[in-house]
NUVO-682201 format. One line per 4 residues: number of its first residue (from 1); for each residue x, y, z of N, C-alpha, C, O, CB. Coordinates in pm, 1 decimal. Glycine has a CB too. Example, Ala and Ser with C-alpha at 12.3 -4.5 7.8 and 13.67 -1.06 7.14 Angstrom:
1) 1319.0:-569.0:780.0:1230.0:-450.0:780.0:1320.0:-330.0:780.0:1423.6:-331.9:846.5:1130.8:-447.3:904.6 | 1285.0:-225.0:708.0:1367.0:-106.0:714.0:1290.0:3.0:787.0:1340.9:113.8:803.9:1408.4:-59.8:572.5 $
! end
This chain:
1) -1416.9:-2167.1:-1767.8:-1409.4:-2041.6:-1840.3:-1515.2:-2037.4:-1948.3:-1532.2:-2134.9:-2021.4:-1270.7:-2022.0:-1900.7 | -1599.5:-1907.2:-1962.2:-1622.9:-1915.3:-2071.0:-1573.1:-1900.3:-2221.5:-1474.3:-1837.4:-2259.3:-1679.7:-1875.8:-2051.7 | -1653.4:-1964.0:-2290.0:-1597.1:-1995.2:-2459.8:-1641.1:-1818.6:-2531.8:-1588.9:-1775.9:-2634.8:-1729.2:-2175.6:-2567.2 | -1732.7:-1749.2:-2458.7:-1780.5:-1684.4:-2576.4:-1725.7:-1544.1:-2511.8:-1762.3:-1430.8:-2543.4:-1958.0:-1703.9:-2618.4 $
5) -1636.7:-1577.7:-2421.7:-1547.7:-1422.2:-2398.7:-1404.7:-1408.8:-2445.3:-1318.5:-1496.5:-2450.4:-1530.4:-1384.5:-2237.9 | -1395.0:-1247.3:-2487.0:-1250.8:-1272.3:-2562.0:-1103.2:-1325.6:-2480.8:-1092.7:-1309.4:-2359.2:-1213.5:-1125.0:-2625.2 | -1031.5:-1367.4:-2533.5:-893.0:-1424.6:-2502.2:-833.9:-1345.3:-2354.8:-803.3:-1403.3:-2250.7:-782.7:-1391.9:-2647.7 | -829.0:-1205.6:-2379.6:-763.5:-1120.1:-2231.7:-863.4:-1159.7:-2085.0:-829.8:-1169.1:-1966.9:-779.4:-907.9:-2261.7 $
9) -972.3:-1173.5:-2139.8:-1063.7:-1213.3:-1973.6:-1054.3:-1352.5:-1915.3:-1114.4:-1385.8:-1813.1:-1242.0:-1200.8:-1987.0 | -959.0:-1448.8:-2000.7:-966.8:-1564.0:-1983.7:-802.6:-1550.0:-1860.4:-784.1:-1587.6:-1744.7:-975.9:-1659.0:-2150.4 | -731.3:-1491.6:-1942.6:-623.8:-1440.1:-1863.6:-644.8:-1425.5:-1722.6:-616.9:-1497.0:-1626.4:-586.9:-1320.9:-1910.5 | -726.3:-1264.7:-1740.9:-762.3:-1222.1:-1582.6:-841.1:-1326.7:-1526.0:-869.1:-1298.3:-1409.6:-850.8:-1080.5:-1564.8 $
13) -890.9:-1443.7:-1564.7:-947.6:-1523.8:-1473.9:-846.3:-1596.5:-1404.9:-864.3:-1627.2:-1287.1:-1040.9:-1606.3:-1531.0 | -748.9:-1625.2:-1461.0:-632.9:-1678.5:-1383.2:-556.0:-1622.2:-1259.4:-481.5:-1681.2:-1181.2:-544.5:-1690.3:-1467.9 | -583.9:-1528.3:-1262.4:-524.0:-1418.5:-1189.5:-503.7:-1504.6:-1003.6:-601.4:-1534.6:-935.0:-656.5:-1253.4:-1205.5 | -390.5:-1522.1:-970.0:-443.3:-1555.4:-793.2:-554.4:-1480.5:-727.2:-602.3:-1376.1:-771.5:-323.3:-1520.6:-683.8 $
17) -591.9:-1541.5:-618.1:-719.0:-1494.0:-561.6:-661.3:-1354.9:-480.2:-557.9:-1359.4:-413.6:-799.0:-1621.5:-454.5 | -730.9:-1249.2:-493.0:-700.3:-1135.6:-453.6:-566.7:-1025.6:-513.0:-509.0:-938.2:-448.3:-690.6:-1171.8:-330.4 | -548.9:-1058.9:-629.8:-457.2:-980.7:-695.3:-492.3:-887.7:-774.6:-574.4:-896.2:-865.9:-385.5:-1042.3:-755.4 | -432.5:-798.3:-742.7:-509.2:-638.1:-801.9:-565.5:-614.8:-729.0:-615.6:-512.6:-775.7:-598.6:-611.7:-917.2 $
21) -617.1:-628.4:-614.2:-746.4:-573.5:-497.0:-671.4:-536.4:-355.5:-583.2:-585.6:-285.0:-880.3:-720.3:-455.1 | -765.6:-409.9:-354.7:-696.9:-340.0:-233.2:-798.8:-386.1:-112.5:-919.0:-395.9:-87.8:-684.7:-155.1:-252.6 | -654.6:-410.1:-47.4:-701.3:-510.8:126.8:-779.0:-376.0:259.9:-714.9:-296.4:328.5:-470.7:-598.1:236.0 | -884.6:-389.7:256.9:-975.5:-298.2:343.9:-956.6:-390.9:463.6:-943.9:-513.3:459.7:-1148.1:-269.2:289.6 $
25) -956.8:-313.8:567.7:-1014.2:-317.2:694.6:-1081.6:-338.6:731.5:-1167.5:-310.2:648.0:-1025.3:-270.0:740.9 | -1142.4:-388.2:835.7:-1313.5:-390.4:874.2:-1377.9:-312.7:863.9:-1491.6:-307.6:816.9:-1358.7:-408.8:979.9 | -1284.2:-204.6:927.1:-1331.1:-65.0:1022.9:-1317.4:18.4:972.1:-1331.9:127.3:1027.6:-1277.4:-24.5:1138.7 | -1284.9:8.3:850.0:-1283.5:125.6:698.1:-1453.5:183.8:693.7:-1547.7:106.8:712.7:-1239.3:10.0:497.4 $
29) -1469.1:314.6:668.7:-1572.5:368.5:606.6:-1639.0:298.4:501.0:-1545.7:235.4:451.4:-1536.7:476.5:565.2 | -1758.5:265.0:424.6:-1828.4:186.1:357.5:-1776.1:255.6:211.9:-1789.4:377.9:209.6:-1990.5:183.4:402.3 | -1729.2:205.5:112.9:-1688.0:311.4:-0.4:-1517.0:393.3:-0.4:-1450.1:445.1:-89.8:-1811.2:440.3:21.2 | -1494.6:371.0:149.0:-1359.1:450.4:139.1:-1279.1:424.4:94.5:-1193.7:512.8:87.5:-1303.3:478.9:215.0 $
33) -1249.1:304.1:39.1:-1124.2:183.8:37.4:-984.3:239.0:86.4:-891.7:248.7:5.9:-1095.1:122.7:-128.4 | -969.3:276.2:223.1:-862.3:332.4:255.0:-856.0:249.5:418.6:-955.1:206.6:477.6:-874.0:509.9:238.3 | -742.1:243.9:458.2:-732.1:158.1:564.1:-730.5:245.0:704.8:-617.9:280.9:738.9:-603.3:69.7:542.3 | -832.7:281.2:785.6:-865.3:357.3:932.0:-753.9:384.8:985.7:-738.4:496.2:1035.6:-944.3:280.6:1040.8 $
37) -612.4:253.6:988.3:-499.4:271.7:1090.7:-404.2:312.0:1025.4:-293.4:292.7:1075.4:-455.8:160.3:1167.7 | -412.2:386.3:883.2:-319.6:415.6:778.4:-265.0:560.0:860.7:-305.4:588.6:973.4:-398.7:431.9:605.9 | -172.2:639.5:787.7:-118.2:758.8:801.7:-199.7:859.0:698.7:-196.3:844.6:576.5:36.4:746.6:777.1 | -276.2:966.7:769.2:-319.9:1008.4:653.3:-295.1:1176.3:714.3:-278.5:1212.6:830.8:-486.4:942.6:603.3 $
41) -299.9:1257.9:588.5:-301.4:1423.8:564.5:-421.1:1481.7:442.7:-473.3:1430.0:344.0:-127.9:1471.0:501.6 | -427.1:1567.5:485.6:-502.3:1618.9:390.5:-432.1:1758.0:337.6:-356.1:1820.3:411.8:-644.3:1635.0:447.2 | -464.4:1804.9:196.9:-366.1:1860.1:89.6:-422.3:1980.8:46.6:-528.4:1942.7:-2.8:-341.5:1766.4:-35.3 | -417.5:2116.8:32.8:-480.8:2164.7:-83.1:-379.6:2198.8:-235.7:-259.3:2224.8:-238.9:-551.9:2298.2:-25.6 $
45) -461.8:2189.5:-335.3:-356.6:2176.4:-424.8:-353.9:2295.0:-475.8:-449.5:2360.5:-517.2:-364.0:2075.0:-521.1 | -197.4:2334.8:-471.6:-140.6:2486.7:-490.4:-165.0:2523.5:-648.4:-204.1:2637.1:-675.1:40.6:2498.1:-449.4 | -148.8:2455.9:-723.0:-117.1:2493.3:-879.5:-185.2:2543.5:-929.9:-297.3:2492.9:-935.2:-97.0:2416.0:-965.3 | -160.8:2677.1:-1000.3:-323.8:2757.6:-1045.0:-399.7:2639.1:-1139.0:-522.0:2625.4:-1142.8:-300.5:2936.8:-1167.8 $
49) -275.4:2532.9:-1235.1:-345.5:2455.8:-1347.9:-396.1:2325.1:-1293.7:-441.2:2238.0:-1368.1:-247.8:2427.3:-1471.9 | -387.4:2311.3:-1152.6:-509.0:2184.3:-1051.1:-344.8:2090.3:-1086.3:-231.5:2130.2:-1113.3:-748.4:2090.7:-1162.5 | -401.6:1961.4:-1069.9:-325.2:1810.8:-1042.9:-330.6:1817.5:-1201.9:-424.1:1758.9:-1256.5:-417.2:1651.8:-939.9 | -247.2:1877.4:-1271.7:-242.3:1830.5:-1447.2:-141.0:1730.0:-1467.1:-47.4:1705.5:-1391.0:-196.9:1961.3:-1560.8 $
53) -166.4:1678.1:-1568.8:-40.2:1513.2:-1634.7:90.1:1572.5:-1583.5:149.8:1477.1:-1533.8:-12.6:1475.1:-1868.6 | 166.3:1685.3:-1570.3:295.3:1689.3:-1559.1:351.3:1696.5:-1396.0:457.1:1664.5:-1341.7:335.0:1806.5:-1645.0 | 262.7:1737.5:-1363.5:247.8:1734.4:-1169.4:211.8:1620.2:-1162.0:296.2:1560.6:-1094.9:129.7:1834.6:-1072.3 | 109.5:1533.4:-1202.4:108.1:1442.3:-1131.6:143.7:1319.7:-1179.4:88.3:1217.9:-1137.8:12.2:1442.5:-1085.4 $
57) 258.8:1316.5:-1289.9:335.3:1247.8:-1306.2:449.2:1233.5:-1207.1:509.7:1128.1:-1187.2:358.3:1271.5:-1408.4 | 478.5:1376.1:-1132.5:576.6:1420.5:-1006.5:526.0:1351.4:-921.5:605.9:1286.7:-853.8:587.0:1568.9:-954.5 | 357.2:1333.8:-885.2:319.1:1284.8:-757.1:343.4:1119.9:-736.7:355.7:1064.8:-627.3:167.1:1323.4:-738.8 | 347.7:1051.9:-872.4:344.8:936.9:-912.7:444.8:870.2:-857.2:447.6:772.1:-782.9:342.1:930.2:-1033.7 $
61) 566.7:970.7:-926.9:702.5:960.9:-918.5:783.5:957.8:-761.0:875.5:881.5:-731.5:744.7:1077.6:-1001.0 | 736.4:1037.4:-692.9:761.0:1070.8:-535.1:642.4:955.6:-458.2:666.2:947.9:-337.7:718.2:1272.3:-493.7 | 543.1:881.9:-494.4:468.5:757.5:-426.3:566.2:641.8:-471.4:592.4:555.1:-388.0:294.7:730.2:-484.4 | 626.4:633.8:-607.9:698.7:555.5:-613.2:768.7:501.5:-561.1:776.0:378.6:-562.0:727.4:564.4:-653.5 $
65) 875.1:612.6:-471.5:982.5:584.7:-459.9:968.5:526.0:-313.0:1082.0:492.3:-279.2:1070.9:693.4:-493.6 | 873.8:498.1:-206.8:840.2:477.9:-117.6:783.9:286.5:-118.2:766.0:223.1:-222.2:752.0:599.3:-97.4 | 771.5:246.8:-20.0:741.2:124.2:-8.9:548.5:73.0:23.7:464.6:-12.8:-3.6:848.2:88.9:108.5 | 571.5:208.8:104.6:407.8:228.5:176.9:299.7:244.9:28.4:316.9:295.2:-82.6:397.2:417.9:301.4 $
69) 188.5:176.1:93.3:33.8:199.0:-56.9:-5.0:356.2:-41.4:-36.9:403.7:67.5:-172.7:79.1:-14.0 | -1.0:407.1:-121.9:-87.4:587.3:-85.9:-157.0:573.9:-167.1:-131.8:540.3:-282.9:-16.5:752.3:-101.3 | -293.7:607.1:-101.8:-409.6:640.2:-178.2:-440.7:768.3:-181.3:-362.5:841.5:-120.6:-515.2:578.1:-139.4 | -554.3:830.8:-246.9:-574.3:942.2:-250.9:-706.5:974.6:-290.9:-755.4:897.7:-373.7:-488.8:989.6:-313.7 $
73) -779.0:1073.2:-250.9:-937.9:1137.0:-242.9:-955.9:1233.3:-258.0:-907.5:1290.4:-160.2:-1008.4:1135.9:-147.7 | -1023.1:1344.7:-359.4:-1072.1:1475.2:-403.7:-1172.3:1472.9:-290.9:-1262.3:1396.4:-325.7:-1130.9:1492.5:-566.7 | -1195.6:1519.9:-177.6:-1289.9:1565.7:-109.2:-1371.3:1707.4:-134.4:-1463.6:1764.8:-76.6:-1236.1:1561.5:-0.5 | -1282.2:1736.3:-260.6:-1380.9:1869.5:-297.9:-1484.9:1825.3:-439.7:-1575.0:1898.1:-481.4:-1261.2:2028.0:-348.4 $
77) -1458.0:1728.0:-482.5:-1543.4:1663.7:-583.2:-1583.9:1542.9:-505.0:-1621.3:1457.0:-584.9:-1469.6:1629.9:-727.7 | -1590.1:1510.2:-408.3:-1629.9:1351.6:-354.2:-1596.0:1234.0:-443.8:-1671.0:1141.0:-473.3:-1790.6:1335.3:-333.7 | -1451.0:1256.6:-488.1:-1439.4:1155.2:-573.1:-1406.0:1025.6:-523.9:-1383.6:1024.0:-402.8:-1357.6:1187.6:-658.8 | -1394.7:898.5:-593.2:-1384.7:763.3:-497.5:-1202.6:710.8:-507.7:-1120.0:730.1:-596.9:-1514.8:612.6:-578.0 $
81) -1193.7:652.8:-399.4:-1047.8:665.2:-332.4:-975.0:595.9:-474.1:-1042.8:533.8:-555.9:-1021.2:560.7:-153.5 | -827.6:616.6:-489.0:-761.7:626.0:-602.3:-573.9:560.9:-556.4:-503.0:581.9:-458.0:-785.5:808.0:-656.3 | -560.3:508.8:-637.5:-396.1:440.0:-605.6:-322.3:549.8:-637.5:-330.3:574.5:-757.9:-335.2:297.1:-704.8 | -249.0:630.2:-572.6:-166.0:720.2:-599.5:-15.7:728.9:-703.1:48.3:808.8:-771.4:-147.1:740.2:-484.2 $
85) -15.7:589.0:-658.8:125.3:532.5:-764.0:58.6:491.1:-865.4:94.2:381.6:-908.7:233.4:398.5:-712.9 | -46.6:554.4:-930.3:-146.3:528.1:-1098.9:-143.1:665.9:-1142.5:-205.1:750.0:-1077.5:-346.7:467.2:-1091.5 | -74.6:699.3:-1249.9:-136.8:826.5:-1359.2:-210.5:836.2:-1386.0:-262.0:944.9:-1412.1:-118.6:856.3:-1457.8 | -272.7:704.4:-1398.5:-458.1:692.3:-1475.3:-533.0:685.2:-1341.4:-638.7:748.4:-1342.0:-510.4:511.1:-1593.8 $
89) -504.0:626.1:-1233.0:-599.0:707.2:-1126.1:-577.8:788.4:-1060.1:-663.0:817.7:-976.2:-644.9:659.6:-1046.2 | -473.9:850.6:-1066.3:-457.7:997.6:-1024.6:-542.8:1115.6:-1096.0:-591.8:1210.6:-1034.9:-312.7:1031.3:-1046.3 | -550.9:1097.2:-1213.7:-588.9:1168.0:-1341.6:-743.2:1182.6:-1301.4:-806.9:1286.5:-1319.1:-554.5:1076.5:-1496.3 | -808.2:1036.9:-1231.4:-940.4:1026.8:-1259.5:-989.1:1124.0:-1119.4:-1108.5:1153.2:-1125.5:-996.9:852.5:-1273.5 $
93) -917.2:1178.2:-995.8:-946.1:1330.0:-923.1:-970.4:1427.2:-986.3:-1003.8:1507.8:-899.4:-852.4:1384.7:-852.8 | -977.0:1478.2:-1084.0:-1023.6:1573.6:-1180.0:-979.4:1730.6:-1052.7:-1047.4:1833.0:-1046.7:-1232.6:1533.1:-1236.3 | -859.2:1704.3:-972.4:-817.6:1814.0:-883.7:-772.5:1912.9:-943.6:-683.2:1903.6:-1027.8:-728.8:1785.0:-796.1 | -850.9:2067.9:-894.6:-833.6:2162.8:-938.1:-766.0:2271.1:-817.8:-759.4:2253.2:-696.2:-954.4:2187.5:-1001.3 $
97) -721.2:2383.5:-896.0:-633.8:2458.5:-765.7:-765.4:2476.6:-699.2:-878.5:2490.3:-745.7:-528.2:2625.1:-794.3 | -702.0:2471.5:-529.8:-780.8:2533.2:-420.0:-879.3:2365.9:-373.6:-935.1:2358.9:-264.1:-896.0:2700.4:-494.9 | -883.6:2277.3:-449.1:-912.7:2121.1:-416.2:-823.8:2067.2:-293.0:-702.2:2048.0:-290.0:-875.7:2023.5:-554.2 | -909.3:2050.7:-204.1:-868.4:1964.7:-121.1:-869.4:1795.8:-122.0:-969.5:1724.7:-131.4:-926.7:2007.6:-32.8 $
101) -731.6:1753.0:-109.8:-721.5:1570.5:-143.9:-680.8:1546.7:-4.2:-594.8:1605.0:61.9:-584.5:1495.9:-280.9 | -767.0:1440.1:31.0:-693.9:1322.9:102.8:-588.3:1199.8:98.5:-610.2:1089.7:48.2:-763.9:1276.9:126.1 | -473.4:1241.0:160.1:-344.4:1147.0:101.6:-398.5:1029.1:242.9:-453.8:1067.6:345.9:-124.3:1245.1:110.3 | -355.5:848.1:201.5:-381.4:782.6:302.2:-187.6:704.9:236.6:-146.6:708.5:120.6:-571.5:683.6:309.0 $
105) -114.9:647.8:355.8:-49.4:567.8:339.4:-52.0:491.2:468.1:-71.8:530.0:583.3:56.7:612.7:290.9 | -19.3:335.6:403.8:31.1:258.3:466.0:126.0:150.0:477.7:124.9:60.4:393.2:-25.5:242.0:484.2 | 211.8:148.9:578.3:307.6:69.1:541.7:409.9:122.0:615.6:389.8:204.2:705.0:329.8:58.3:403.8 | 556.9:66.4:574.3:722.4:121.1:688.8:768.6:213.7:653.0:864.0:238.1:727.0:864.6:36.7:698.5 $
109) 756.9:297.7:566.9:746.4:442.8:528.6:664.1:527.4:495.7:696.4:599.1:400.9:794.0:463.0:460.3 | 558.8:545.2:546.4:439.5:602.0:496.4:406.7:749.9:555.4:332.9:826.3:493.3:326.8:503.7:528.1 | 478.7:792.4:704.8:529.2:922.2:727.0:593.1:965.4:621.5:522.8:1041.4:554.9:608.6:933.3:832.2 | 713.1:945.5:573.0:787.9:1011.3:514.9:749.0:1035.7:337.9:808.8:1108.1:258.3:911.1:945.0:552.1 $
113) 637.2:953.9:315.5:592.4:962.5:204.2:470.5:1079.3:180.5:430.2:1158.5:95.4:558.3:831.4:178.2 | 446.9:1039.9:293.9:298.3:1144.5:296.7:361.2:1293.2:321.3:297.0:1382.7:266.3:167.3:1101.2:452.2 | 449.1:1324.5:377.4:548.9:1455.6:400.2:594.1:1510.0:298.6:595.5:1632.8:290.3:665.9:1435.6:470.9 | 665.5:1388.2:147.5:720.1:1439.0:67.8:608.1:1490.1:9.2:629.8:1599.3:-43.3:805.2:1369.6:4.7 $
117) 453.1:1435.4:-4.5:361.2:1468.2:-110.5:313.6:1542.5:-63.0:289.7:1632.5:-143.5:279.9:1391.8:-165.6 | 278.6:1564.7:35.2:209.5:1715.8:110.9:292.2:1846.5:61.6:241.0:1930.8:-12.0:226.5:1714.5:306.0 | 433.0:1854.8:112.4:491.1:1950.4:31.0:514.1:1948.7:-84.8:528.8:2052.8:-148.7:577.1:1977.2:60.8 | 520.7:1851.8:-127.7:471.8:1898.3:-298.1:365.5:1935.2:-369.0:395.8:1998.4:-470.3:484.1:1819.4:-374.9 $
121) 204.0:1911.2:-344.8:137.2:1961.0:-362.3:79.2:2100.1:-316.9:-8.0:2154.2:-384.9:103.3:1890.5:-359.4 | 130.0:2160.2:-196.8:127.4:2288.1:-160.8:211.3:2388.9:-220.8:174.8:2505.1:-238.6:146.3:2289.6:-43.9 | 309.7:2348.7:-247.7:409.5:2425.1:-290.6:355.7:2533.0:-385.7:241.1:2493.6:-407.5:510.7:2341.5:-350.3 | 371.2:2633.6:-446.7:377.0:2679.2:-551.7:426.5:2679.6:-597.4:546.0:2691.7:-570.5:365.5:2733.5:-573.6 $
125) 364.6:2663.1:-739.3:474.6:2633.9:-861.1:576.3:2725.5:-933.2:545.3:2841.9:-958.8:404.8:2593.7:-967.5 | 678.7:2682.8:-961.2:797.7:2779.7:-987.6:742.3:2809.4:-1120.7:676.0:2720.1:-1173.5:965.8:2717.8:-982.4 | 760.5:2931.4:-1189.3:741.6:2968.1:-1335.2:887.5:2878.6:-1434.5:1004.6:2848.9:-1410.8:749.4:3172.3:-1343.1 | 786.8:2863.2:-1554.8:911.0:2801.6:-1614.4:1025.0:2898.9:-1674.6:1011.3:3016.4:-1708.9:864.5:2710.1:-1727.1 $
129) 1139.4:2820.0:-1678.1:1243.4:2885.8:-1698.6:1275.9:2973.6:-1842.3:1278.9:2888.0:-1930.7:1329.4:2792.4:-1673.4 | 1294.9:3073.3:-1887.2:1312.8:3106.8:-1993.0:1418.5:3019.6:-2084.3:1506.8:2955.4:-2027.3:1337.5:3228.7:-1974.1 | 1408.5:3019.4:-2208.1:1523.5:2997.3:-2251.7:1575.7:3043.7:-2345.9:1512.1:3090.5:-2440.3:1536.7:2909.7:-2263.5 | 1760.7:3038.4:-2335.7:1842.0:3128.2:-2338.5:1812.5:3148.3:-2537.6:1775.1:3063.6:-2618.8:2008.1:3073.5:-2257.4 $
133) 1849.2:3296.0:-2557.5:1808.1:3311.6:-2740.1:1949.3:3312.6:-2793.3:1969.7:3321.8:-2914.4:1712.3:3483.1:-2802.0 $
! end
């Protein structure tokens, strides 16, 4: 290790070999980091206000609850592939309404994950509720 780096990088050097790193394929696209034999859909996003913190805290929330990896891709900004179960890389799609994303999952539920998030991002959004005076 080096001496003249701070204390947290000494940490991540410990780290097991390949932890934190997403497992590509051969036969993956160069840059895609998404796996060829995955389940994938593509999305447009309904919300006049795009993928904002409170939606896609929802999207976070609904990848969660699944077992399968979902990634995800702004193909209308060419943005670079993104962990779907991350706020902070969800956030970094900069998806706006009428943006088309690429959802990828893989894994023993990854139909049913990619189904819940497809209809949720199409959906339109309900107006918020008044409340009562």
């Amino acid at each position: 290790m080096n001496a003249d780096r701070p204390e947290f990088f000494h940490q991540q050097d410990e780290q097991p070999q390949g932890a934190g790193e997403v497992d590509l394929a051969p036969n993956s696209a160069p840059g895609s980091g998404a796996d060829p034999a995955a389940d994938t859909t593509t999305v447009t996003v309904a919300n006049p206000l795009g993928l904002h913190l409170r939606q896609g805290k929802e999207v976070v929330r609904i990848a969660n609850r699944y077992r399968c990896q979902v990634m995800a891709q702004n193909l209308s900004r060419d943005s670079d592939v993104v962990n779907a179960k991350s706020i902070l890389q969800l956030m970094q799609l900069q998806a706006r309404q009428g943006h088309t994303l690429r959802l990828w999952a893989s894994g023993p539920d990854s139909a049913e994950a990619l189904r819940e998030l497809k209809r949720f991002l199409e959906e339109a959004p309900h107006p918020p509720r008044a409340t009562p005076e």
